[in-house]
Residue, then its C-alpha position, 0 to 999 in steps of 0.5 A: x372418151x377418146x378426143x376427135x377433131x370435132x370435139x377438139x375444135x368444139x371445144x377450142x372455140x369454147x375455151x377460146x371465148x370463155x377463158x382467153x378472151x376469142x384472140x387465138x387464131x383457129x389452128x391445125x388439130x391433130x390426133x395423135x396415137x403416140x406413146x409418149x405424151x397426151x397433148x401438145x402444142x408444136x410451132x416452128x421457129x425463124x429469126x426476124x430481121x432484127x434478130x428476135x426469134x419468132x414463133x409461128x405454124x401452130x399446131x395441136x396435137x391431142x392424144x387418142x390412145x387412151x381412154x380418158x375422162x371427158x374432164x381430163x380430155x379438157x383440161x388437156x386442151x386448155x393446158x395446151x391452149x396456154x402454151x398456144x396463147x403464150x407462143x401466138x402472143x410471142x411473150x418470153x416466159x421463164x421456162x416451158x412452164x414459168x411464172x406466165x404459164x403458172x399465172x394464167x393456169x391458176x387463174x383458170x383453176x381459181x376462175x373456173x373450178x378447173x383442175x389443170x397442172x403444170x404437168x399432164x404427164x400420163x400416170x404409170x398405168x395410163x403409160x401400160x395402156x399406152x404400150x404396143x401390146x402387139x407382139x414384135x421381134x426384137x433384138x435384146x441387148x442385155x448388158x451387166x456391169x462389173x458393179x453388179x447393175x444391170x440393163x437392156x437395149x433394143x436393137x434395130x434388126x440391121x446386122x451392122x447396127x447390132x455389132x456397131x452396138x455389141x462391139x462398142x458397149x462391150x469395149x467399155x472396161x466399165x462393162x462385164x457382159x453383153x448377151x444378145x436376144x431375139x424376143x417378140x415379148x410385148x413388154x420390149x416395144x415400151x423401150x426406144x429402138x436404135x443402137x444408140x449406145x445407151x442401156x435402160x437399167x433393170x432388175x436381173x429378174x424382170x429381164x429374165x421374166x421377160x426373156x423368157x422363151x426367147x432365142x440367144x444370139x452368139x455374137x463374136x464381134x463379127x457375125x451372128x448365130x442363134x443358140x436354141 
């Protein structure tokens, strides 16, 4: 199934009295088509006059890209739930998911026959399904290294930014080659898009499976032109 605001708030208020007890404040639900998580609980923070920082403005967000089994789509919420009842209550735990979360979770578990964990993480193939399957241009960076590794970046299609990107990444001595690619290659839209000088390690095979059919850029530092 797939989460809507009405089942999301369904089943808040259902949780809220079986398992924390109706003392969480009714919040924003918001649905999500994002590529990156399957849940979260989002706040915004001030400082107090006394110092302490204070957590406010909750928010759930639930995501709606995947088809999920109705369970799961629970055990999504209540996880969520914690870090709502830990954030509203304002207790200070050890990390994201410290000794407080891992106590309230396993006594959900125990109480409930739940199934929750300290990471609802999507698995490989729930990420596949998650990814833009529509095809969009990209410009390939496609970078090897004296040491025989390999990688790639997606560039912005902004003239300056691709430059900025050939210019400096090619300029470290740790760096062999840096060839450029306009591909519309679905498999490209799972990668971030900037010209951040960062490069996503990958086998030499994939990527040129994956380029295939796409159009080399000639890049002299200054301008671009494309070899077909």
């Amino acid at each position: 199934m797939k989460a809507t605001i009405e089942f999301v708030e369904k089943k808040f208020d259902e949780f809220n009295r079986q398992i924390f007890g109706g003392k969480l404040p009714n919040i924003p639900i918001l649905l999500s088509d994002a590529k990156t998580f399957l849940g979260q609980c989002v706040y915004r923070t001030r400082r107090k006059p006394n110092g302490s920082v204070e957590k406010y403005d909750f928010k759930l967000r639930i995501n709606t890209r995947l088809d999920l089994p109705e369970r799961e789509v629970e055990d999504i919420i209540i996880h969520e739930m914690i870090h709502y009842y830990i954030g509203f209550h304002q207790l200070k735990d050890t990390s994201a998911h410290g000794q407080i979360f891992r106590q309230i979770m396993n006594e959900i578990n125990t109480k409930l026959g739940r199934n929750l964990s300290i990471s609802h993480k999507s698995t490989k193939e729930q990420r596949e399904k998650l990814v833009d399957q529509k095809p969009h241009y990209h410009v390939i960076a496609v970078v090897t290294f004296h040491n025989g590794k390999t990688g790639i970046k997606v560039l912005p299609r902004i003239l300056q930014r691709i430059l900025y990107y050939y210019n400096n990444v090619l300029a470290n001595r740790e760096v062999k080659t840096v060839e450029l690619y306009m591909s519309n290659n679905p498999y490209f839209n799972r990668f971030p898009n900037s010209s951040a000088l960062k490069v996503h390690y990958l086998d030499i095979e994939i990527i040129r499976k994956n380029l295939e059919g796409a159009d080399k850029m000639g890049c002299d530092g200054k301008s671009l032109s494309y070899r077909r």
